[in-house]
DRENRO-664096 format. One record per residue (C-alpha): chain; x, y, z. Coordinates in nm, 2 decimals, always signed. Layout:
BEGIN
[A; [X; Y; Z]]
...
***
This chain:
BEGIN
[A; [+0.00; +0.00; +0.00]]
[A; [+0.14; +0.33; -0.08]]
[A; [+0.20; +0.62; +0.15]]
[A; [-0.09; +0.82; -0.04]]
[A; [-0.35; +0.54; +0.03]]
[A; [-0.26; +0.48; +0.43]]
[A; [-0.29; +0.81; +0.44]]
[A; [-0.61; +0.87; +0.27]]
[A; [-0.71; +0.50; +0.48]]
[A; [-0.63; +0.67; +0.79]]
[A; [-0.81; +0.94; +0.70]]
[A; [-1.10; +0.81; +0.61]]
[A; [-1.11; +0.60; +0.96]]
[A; [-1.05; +0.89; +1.12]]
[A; [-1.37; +1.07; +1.00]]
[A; [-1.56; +0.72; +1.04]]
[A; [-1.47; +0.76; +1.45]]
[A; [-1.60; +1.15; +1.41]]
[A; [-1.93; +1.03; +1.26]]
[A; [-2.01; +0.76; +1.51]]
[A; [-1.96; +0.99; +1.82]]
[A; [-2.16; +1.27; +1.64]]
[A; [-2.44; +0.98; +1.54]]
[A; [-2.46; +0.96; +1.91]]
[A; [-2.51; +1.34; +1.97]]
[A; [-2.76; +1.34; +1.71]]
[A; [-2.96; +1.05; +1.90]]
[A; [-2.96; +1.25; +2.17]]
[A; [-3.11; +1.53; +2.02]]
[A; [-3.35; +1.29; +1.88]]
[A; [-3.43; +1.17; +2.28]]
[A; [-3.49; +1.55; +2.37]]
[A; [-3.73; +1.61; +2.05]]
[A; [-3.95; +1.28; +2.11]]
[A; [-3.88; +1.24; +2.53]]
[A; [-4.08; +1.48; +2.70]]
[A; [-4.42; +1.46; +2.40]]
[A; [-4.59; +1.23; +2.63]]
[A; [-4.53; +1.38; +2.99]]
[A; [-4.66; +1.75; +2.90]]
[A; [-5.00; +1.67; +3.08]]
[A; [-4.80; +1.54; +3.37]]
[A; [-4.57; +1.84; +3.35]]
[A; [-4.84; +2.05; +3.35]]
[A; [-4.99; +1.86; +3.67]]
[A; [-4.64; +1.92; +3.80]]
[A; [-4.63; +2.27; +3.77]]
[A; [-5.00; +2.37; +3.89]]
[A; [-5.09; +2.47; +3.52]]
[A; [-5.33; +2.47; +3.23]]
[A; [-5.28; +2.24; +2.95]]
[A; [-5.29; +2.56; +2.70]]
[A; [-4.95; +2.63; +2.88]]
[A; [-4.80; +2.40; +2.74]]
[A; [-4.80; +2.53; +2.44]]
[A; [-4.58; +2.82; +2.55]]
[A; [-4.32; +2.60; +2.61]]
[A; [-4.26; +2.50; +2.24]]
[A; [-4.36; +2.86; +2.13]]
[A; [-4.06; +3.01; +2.34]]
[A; [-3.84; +2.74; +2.27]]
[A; [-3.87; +2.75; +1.88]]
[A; [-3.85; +3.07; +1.88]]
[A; [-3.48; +3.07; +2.04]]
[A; [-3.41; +2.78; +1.83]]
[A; [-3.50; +3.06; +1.50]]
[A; [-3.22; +3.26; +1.64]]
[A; [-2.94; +3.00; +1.76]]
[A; [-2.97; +2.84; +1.38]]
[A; [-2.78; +3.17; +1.23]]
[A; [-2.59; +3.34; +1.49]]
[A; [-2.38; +2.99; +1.60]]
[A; [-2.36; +2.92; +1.27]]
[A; [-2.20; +3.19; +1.19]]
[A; [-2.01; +3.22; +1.48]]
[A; [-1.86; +2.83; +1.41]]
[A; [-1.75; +2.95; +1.11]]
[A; [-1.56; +3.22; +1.22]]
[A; [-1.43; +3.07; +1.58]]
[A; [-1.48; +2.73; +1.52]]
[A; [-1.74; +2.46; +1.53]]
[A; [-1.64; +2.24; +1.76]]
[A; [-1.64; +2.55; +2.06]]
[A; [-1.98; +2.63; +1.99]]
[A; [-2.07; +2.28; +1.96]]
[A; [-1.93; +2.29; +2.31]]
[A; [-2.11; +2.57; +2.42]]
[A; [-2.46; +2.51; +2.29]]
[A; [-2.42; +2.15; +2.46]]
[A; [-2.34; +2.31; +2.81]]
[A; [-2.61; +2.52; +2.79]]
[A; [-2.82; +2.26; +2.66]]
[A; [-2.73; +2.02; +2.97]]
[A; [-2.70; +2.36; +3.30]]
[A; [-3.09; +2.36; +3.12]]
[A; [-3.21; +2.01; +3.11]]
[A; [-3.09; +2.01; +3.48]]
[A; [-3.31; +2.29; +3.59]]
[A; [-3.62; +2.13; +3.49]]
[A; [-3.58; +1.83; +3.74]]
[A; [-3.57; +2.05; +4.03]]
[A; [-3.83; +2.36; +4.00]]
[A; [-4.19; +2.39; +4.00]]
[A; [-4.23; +2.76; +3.92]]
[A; [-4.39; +2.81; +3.56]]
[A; [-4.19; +3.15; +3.52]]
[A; [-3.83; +2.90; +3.54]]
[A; [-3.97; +2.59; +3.40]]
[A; [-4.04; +2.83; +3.08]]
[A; [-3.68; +2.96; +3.05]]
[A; [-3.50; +2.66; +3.13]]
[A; [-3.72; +2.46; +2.84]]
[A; [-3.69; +2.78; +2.55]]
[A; [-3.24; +2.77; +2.61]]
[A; [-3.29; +2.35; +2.61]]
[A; [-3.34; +2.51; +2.26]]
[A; [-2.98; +2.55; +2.20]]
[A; [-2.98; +2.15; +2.07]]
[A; [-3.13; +2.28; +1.71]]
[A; [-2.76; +2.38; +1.64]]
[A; [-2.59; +2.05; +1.67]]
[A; [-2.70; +1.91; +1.31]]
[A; [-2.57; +2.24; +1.10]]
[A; [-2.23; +2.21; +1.31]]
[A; [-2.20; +1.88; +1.29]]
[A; [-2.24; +1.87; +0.95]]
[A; [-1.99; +2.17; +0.89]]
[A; [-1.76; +1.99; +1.08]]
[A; [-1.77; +1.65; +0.92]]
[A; [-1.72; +1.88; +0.56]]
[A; [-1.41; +2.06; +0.68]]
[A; [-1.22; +1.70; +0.74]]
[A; [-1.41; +1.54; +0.37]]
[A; [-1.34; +1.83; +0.18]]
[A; [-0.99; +1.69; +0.08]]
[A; [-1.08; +1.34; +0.01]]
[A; [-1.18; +1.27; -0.36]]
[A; [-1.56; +1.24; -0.33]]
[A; [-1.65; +1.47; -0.03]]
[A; [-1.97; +1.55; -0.10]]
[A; [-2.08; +1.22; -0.14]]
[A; [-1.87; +1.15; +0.21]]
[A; [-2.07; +1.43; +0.36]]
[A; [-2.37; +1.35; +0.19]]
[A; [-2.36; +0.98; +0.39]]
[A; [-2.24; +1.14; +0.71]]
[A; [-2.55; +1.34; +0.67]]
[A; [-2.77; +1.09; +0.65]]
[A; [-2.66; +0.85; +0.95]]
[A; [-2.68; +1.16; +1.13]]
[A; [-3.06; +1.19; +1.10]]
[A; [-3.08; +0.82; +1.12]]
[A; [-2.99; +0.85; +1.48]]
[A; [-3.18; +1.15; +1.52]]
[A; [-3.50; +0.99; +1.41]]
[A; [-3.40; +0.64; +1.59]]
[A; [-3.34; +0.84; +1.90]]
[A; [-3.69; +1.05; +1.82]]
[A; [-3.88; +0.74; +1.84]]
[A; [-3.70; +0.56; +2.13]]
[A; [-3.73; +0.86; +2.35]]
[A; [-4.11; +0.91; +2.27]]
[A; [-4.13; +0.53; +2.39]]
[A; [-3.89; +0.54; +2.68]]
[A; [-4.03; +0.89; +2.82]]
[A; [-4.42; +0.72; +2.80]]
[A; [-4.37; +0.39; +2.96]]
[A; [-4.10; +0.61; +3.22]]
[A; [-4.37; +0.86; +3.31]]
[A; [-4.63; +0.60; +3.41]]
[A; [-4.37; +0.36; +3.63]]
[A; [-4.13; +0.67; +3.81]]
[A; [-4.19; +1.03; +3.93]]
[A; [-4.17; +1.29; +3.72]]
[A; [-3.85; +1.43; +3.89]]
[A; [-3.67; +1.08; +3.80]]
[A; [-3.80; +1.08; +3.42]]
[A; [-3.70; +1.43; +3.37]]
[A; [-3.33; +1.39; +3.50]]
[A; [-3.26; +1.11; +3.25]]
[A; [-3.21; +1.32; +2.93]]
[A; [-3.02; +1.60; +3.13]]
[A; [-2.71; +1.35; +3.20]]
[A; [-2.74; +1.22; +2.82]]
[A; [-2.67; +1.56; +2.74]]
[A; [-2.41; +1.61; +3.00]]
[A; [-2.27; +1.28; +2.83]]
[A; [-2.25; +1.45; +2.49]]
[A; [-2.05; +1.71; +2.62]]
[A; [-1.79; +1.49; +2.74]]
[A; [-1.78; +1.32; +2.41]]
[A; [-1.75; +1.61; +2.19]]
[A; [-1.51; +1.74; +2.42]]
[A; [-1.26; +1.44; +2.44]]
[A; [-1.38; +1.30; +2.10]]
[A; [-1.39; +1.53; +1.85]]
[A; [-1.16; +1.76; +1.69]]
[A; [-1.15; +2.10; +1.64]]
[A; [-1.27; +2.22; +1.24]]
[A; [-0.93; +2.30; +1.05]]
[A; [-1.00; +2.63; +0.97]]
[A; [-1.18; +2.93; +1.09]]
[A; [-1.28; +3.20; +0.86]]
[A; [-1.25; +3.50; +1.11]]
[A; [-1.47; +3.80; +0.97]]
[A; [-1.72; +4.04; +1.18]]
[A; [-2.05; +3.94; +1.33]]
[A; [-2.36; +4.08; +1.28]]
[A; [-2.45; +4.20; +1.60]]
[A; [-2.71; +4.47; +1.49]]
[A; [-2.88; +4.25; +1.25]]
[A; [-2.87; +4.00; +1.54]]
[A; [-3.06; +4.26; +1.77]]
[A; [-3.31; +4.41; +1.52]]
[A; [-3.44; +4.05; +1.48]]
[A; [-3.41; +3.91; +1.81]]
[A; [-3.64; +4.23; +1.93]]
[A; [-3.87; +4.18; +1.64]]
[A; [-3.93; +3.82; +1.76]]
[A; [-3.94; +3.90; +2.12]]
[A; [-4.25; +4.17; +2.05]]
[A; [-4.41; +3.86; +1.83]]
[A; [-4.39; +3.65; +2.13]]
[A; [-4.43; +3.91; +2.39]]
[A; [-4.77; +4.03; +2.21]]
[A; [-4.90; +3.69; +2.21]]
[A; [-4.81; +3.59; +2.58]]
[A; [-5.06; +3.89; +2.66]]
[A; [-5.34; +3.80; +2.47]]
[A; [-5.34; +3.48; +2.67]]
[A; [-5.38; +3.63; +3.01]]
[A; [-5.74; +3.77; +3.13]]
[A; [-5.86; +4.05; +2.92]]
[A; [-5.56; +4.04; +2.68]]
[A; [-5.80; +4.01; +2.36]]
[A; [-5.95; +4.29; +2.41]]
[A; [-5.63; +4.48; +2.56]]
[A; [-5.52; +4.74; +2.31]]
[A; [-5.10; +4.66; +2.45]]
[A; [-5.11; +4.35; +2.32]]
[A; [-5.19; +4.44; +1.99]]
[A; [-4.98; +4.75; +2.01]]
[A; [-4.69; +4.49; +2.13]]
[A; [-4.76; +4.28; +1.88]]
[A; [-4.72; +4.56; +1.57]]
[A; [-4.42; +4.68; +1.72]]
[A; [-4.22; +4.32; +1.64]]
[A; [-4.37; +4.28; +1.28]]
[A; [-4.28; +4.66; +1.22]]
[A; [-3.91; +4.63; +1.34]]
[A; [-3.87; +4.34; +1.04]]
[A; [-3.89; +4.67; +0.84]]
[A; [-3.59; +4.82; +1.01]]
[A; [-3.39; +4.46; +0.99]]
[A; [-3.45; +4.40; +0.64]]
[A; [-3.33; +4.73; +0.58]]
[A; [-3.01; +4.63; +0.74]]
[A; [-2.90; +4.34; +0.59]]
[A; [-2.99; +4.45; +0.26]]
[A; [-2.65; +4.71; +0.31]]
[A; [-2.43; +4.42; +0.47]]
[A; [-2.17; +4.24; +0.26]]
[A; [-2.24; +3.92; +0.47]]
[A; [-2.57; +3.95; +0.63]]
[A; [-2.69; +3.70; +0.92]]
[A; [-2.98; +3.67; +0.72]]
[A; [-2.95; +3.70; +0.36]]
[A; [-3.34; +3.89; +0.29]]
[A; [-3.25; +3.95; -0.09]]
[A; [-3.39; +3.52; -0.13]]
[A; [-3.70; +3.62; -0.01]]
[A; [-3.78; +3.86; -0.34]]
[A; [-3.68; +3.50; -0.56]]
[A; [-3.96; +3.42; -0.74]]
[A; [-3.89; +3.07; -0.69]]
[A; [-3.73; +3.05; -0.33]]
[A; [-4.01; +3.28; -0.19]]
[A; [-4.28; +3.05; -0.25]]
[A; [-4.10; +2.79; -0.12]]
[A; [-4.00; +2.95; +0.23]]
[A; [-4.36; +3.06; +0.28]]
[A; [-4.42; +2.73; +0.23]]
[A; [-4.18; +2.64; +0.54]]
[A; [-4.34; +2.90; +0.75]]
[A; [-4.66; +2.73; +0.68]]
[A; [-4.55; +2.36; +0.74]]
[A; [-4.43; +2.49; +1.09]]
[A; [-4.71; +2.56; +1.18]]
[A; [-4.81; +2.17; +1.18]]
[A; [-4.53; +2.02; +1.20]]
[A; [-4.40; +2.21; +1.50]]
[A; [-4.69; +2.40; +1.66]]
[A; [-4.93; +2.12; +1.66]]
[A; [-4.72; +1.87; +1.90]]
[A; [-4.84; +1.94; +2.23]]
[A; [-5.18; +1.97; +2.13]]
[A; [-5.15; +1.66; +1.96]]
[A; [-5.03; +1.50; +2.30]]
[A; [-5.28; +1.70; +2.56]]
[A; [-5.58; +1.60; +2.38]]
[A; [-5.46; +1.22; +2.40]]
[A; [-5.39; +1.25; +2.73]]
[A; [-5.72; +1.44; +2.79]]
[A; [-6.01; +1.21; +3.04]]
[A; [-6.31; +1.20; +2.83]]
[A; [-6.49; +1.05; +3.13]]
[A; [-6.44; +1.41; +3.27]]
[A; [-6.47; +1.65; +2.99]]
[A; [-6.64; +1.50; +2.73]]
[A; [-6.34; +1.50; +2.49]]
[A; [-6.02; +1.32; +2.44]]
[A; [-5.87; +0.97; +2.46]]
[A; [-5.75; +0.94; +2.84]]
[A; [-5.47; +0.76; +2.73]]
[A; [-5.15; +0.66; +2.95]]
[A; [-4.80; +0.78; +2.91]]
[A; [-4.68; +0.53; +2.69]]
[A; [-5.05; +0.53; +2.49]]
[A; [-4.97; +0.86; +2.43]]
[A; [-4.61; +0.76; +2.29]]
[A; [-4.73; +0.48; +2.09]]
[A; [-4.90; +0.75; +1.89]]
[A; [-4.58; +1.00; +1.86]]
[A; [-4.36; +0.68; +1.74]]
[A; [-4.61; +0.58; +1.46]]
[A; [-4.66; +0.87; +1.32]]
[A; [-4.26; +0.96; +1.34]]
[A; [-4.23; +0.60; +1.14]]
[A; [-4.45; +0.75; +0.93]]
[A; [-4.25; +1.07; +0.87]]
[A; [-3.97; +0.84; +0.78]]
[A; [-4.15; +0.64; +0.51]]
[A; [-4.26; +0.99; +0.38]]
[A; [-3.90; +1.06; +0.35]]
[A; [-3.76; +0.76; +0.17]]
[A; [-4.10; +0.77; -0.07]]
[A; [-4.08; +1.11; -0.18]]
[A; [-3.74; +1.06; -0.42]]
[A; [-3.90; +0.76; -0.55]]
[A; [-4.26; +0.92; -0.60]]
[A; [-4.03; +1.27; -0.73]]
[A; [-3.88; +1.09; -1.03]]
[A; [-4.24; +0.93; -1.13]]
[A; [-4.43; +1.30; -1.13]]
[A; [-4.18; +1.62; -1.10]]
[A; [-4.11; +1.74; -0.74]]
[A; [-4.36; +2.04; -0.75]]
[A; [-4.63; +1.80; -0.80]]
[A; [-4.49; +1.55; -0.49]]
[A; [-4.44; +1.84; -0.23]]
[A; [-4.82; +1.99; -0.37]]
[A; [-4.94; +1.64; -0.32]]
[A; [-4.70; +1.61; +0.06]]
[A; [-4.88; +1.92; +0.17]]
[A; [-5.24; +1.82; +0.05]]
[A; [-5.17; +1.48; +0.26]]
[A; [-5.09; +1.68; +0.61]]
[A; [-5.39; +1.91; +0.51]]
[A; [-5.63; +1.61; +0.48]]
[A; [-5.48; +1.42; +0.79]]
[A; [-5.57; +1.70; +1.01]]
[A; [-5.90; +1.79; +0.86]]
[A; [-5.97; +1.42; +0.91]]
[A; [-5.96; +1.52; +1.30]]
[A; [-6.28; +1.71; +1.28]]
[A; [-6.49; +1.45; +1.26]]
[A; [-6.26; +1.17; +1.36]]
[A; [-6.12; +1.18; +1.68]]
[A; [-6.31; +1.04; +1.92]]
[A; [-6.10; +0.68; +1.91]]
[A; [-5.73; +0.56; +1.95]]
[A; [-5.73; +0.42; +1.59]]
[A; [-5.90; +0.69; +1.45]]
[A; [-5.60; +0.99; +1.58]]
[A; [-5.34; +0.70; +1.48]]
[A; [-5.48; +0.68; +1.12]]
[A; [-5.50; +1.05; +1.11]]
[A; [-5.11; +1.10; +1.22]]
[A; [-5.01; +0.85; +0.97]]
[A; [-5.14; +1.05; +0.69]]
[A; [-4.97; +1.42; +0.82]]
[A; [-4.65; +1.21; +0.90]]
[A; [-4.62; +1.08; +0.54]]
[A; [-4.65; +1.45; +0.41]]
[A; [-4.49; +1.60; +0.68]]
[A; [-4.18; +1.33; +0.61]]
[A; [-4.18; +1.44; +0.28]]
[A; [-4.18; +1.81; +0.30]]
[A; [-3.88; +1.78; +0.60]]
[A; [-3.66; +1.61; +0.32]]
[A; [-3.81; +1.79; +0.03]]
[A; [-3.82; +2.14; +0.13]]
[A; [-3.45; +2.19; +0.21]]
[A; [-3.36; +2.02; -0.12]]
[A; [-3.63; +2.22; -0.28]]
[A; [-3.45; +2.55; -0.17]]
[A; [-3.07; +2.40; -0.29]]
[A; [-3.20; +2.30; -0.63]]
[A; [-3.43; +2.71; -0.67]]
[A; [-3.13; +2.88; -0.53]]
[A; [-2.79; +3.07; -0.65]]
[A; [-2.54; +2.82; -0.70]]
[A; [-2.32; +3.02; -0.44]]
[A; [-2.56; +3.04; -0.21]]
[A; [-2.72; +2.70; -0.14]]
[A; [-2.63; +2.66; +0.23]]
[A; [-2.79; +2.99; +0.30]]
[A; [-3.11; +2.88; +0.17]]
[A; [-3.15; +2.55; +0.37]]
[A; [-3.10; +2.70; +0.65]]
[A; [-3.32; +2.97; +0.58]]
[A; [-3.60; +2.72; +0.48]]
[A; [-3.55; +2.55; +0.82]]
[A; [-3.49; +2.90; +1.01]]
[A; [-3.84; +3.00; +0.86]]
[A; [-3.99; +2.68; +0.95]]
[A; [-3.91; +2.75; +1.30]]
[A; [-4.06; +3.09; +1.33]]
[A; [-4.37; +2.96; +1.19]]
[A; [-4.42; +2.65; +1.47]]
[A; [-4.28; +2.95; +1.73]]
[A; [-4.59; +3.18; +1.60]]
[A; [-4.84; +2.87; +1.61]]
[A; [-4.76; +2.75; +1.93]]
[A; [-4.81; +3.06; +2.10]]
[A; [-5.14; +3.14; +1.90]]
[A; [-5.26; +2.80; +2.00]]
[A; [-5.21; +2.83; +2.32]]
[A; [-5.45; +3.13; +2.35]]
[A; [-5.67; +2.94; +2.17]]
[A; [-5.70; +2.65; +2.41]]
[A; [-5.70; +2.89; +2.69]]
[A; [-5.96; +3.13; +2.58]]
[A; [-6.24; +2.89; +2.58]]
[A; [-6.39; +2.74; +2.94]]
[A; [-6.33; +2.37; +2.89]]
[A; [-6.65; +2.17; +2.92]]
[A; [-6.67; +1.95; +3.23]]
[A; [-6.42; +2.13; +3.40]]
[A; [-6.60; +2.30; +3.67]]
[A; [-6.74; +1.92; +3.76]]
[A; [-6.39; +1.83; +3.76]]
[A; [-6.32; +2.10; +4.01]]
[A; [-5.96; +2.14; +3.83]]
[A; [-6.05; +2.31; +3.49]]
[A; [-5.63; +2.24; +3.37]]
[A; [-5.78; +2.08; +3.02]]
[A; [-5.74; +2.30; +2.72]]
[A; [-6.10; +2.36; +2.52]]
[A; [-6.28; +2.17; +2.31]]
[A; [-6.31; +2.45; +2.02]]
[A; [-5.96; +2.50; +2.09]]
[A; [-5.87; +2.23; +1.97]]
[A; [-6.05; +2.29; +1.68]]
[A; [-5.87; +2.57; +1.59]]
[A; [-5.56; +2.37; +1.60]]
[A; [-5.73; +2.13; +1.33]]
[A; [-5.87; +2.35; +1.15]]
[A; [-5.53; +2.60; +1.12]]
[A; [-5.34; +2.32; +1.10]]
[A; [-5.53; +2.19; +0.76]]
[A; [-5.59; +2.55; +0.62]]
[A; [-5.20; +2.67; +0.64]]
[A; [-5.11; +2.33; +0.48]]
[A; [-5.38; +2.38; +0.20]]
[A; [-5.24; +2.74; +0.16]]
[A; [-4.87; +2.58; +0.10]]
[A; [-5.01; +2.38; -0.16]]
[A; [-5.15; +2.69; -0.36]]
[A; [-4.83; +2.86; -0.31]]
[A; [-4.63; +2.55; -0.45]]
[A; [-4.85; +2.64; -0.76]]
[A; [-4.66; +2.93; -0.84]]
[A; [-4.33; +2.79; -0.79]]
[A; [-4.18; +2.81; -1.10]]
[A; [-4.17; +2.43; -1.31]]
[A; [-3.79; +2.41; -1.35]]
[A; [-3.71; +2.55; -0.98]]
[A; [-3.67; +2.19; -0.82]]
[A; [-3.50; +1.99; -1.14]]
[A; [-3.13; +2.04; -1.29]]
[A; [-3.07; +2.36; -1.50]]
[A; [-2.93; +2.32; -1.78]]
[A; [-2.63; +2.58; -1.85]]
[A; [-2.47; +2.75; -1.52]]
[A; [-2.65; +2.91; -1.29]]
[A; [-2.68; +3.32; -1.20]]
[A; [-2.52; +3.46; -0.93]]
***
C-alpha cells in the first residue's frame, strides 16, 4: 500500500470515528425532541398549570431555536465549530438540569426555551464532518452519507425517547423521568469534548451583532404580544396588539439592514426569488403543523373524556405509541418522496406532501373520538410531513444561487421555526380562551377547550392547504437540474 493510500485509509477512519460519536449526539437530540411529548399533561400537573400552557413551552423554545440556527452558525465558522458545539451543549445540559428541580412556571419556561440550543448541533455537525471530507476525492458524497446516519440517529433516537419517556412517566416520578435526558446531554459534552476535533479552519470576519438585535427584538414583540393575549382581558387589551405591531414593524428596520451588509446573518434579498419565496412561505406554513401542533396533539390524547367529554385518556406510553407511529410515518414519507419525485416532477410530490398533512388534520374534525382513529389520522400528516422535512431543504438548494445554497436550507429550516414558534403561541390562547367543558365538575379546569382544539385542526389543515397553492406558483424548472450554469 502506498503512503498516499494509508494516508487517505487513515483518514477516512479517522472521519468514520467523528461520525459515530456525532451519530450519538444526534440520538440524543433525537431523545430531547420525542422524550418529554408524552409527559406534557404530567408536567403541566407538576407545575400547577393549564394544559394551553403548554404550548408556550414549544412557542418560546422555537423561537430561540430561530435565532441560535444563524448566529452559532456563523459564529462556528468564524471561531470554530467544535467550541460552539461545546457551548450550545453546556447550555443545553445547565438547562435540562433545571427542569428536574423547579416547579415555578416563570423558570420551567426559560430553562425549556435555552434547552433550545440543541437545534444547532446538526448544522455544526455537518460543517464539521465537511471541513475533514473536503480533501478526500468524493467529499460531498462522504458528507452526503455522514449526513444521513446523522438523521438516522436523530429519528432512531426521536422514536426511542417518545417510547422510553411514556412507559417512564407511568412507572417513576416525574422528577426521576426528567433527570434522564439532562445526564445524556451532559454525556454528549464529554464526548465532543474528548472525542472530537477542532474544524481546520476558521474564517475570522465580523458578526452581525445589529442585525442579530433588530431581529431578536422583532421576535421577542411577536412572542411578547402573544403571551398577553393569553392572560385575562388580553384580547380585548389594546398593548397587546400594540406589542404585537411593534415586532412585525421592526422586520422593516432589519431588512433594511441586511440589505446594506456584505455578509448578512440573514440574507433577505432570497426572499424577493420568485422561486425561493414560495418555497420559504411554504416552510413558514409547514411549521405551523409540524411544530406548533405537538403538544396539542399530546394533551388531547392525554385528555379524560370521562371528565370532559373529549379526548382519549390515554396513559403515558399510549400517548407515545402515537408519537412513534406517526414519526415511522414521517420516515416512510422521506424515503417515498425521491422515488414518487422521479415518477411526477417534485412540485407536483411536495403539492401532493402538503395536500396529505392538510387532509390528515382535517380528518380530525370528525374523527377523533378513538385511539385508531388519531393513529390513522397521524399517519397521513406524517407521510407529508416526512416528505416536506426532506423535500423542502432540497427544494430551496436546487431554486437557489449556485453560491448560495447553504444559505437557503438554513433559511428554509430558520423560517420553518418561526412559523411553529408563532403557532404555538397562538394556539395556546386558543386552548385557553375557551372554558373547557366539564371542568367545573372536575373542580380542576387544567384541560385545554374543546373549540380550541379545533382551531388547531382547522389551522393546521388551512396553512397546509395554503402551502399547496403557493407551491402552484413555484416556477416548473425551480426543483430539477438547469441546464447551462446558474446566475449569481
Amino acid at each position: 500500500m502506498t503512503r498516499t493510500a494509508t494516508t487517505r485509509t487513515a483518514t477516512l477512519g479517522a472521519l468514520v470515528a467523528v461520525v459515530g460519536l456525532l451519530a450519538f449526539v444526534e440520538f440524543t437530540s433525537g431523545v430531547l425532541q420525542g422524550y418529554y411529548t408524552p409527559m406534557l399533561t404530567d408536567i403541566a400537573r407538576h407545575l400547577h398549570i393549564h394544559d394551553a400552557d403548554v404550548n408556550w413551552f414549544e412557542g418560546a423554545q422555537l423561537m430561540l431555536s430561530a435565532l441560535v440556527v444563524p448566529a452559532f452558525a456563523k459564529l462556528g465558522d468564524m471561531v470554530g465549530r467544535k467550541r460552539m458545539l461545546l457551548i450550545s451543549t453546556a447550555i443545553t445540559a445547565a438547562a435540562a438540569f433545571v427542569l428536574p428541580f423547579t416547579t415555578t412556571f416563570g423558570v420551567y419556561l426559560v430553562a425549556w426555551a435555552m434547552m433550545g440550543f440543541y437545534v444547532v448541533w446538526l448544522p455544526l455537525e455537518i460543517a464539521l464532518i465537511w471541513s475533514r471530507a473536503r480533501r478526500m476525492e468524493g467529499s460531498s458524497v462522504i458528507t452526503a452519507r455522514a449526513a444521513g446516519i446523522l438523521v438516522a440517529a436523530l429519528e432512531g433516537g426521536a422514536i426511542i425517547g417518545a417510547l422510553a419517556g411514556g412507559a417512564l412517566i407511568d412507572a417513576l416520578p416525574l422528577p426521576v423521568v426528567l433527570s434522564v435526558p439532562a445526564f445524556l446531554v451532559a454525556t454528549c459534552f464529554f464526548v465532543i469534548l474528548f472525542g472530537v476535533k477542532e474544524s481546520p479552519e476558521k474564517t475570522g470576519g465580523a458578526f452581525d451583532t445589529v442585525g442579530l438585535v433588530l431581529v431578536s427584538l422583532s421576535l421577542i414583540g411577536l412572542t411578547g404580544g402573544l403571551s398577553l393575549l393569553r392572560l385575562p382581558g388580553g384580547v380585548v387589551n389594546p398593548l397587546s396588539w400594540i406589542v404585537i405591531a411593534i415586532g412585525v414593524a421592526l422586520i422593516v428596520p432589519f431588512s433594511l439592514w441586511e440589505l446594506r451588509q456584505q455578509d448578512p446573518l440573514i440574507d433577505v434579498r432570497m426572499f424577493r426569488s420568485p422561486a425561493l419565496g414560495p418555497v420559504f412561505l411554504t416552510a413558514g406554513l409547514f411549521g405551523v403543523s409540524v411544530l406548533g401542533a405537538q403538544a396539542p396533539l399530546s394533551t388531547f390524547a392525554r385528555t379524560d373524556p370521562h371528565v370532559y367529554g373529549y379526548g382519549l385518556g390515554t396513559t403515558g406510553f399510549q400517548t407515545s405509541l402515537i408519537i412513534g407511529i406517526y414519526l415511522i410515518a414521517m420516515i416512510a414519507g422521506a424515503l417515498v418522496f425521491p422515488v414518487v419525485a422521479r415518477l411526477a416532477t417534485p412540485r407536483i410530490t411536495l403539492i401532493g406532501a402538503s395536500l396529505l398533512v392538510a387532509l390528515g388534520f382535517l380528518l380530525f374534525l370528525p374523527l377523533h373520538g378513538a385511539y385508531g382513529q388519531v393513529i390513522a389520522n397521524m399517519v397521513i400528516v406524517g407521510i407529508g410531513s416526512g416528505a416536506l422535512v426532506a423535500a423542502l431543504p432540497a427544494a430551496a438548494a436546487s431554486a437557489a444561487p449556485s453560491t448560495q445554497t447553504g444559505v437557503a436550507t438554513g433559511l428554509t429550516n430558520s423560517v420553518k421555526t418561526v412559523g411553529g414558534a408563532i403557532a404555538s403561541c397562538v394556539f395556546g390562547v386558543a386552548l385557553m380562551h375557551s372554558v373547557a367543558a366539564g371542568a367545573d365538575a372536575a373542580g380542576t379546569g387544567t384541560a385545554g377547550s374543546f373549540p380550541g382544539y379545533v382551531t388547531v385542526w382547522v389551522v393546521c389543515g388551512v396553512t397546509a392547504l395554503a402551502a399547496a397553492v403557493l407551491l402552484l406558483f413555484v416556477p416548473k424548472q425551480a426543483f430539477t437540474d438547469r441546464q447551462g450554469p446558474r446566475e449569481p
